[in-house]
N, C-alpha and C positions, 0 to 999 in steps of 0.2 A: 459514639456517645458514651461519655466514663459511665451511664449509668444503667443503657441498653443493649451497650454493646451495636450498635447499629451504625455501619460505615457514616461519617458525615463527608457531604459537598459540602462546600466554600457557600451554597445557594442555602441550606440546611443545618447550617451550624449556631447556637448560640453558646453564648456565654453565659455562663449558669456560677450564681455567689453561693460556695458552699454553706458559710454562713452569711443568709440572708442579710441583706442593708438594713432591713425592717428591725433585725434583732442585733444592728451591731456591728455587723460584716464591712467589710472594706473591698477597695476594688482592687488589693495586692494579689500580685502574682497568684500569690500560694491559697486565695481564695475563689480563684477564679478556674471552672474548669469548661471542657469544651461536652453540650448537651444538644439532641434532639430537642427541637420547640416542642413536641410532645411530650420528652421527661421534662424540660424546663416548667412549661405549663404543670402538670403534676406535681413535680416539688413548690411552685410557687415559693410562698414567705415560709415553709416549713422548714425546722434546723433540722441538719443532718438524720439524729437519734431518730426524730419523726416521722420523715423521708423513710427509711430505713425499715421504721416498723411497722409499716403502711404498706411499704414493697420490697419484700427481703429481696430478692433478688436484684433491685437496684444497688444496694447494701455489696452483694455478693463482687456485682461487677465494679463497683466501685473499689473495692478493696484488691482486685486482682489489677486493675488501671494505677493503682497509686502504688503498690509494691513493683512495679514496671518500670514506672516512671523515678522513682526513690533508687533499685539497681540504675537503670543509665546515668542520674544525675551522678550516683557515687563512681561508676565507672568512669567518666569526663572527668568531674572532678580530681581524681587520683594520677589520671593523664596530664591535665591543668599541673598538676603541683609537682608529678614527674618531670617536665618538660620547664617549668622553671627552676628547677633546684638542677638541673643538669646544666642551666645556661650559666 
């Protein structure tokens, strides 16, 4: 879970809108992450800041999951544009 840190199954797993639909949010990629129904439940309709200042530590793990995921997307990335400029 990006926000409890807690292994997810495929049985256990939602999809959590970082910003909420209710305030805005869309169902792109880049808003959608993967939650325990426990954190999802919890954040509900709250925007992130909210989220955050209600349970730092969801805050905590969230931000150590999204610098994770920002390194490998840049590391692919850099391979992608390696690997066509060599073709």
């Amino acid at each position: 879970c990006v926000y409890c840190a807690t292994p997810l199954e495929r049985e256990t797993a939602t999809l959590d809108h970082v910003y909420p639909r209710a305030h805005g949010g869309t169902d792109a990629p880049g808003n959608l992450v993967a939650s325990c129904v426990r954190c999802n439940r919890l954040k509900g309709d709250l925007l992130p800041q909210e989220f955050f200042l209600r349970f730092p530590w969801a805050g905590l793990n969230f931000m150590r999951y999204a610098r994770a995921v920002h390194r490998a997307l840049k590391r692919n990335a850099r391979r992608a544009v390696s690997l066509a400029c060599a073709a």
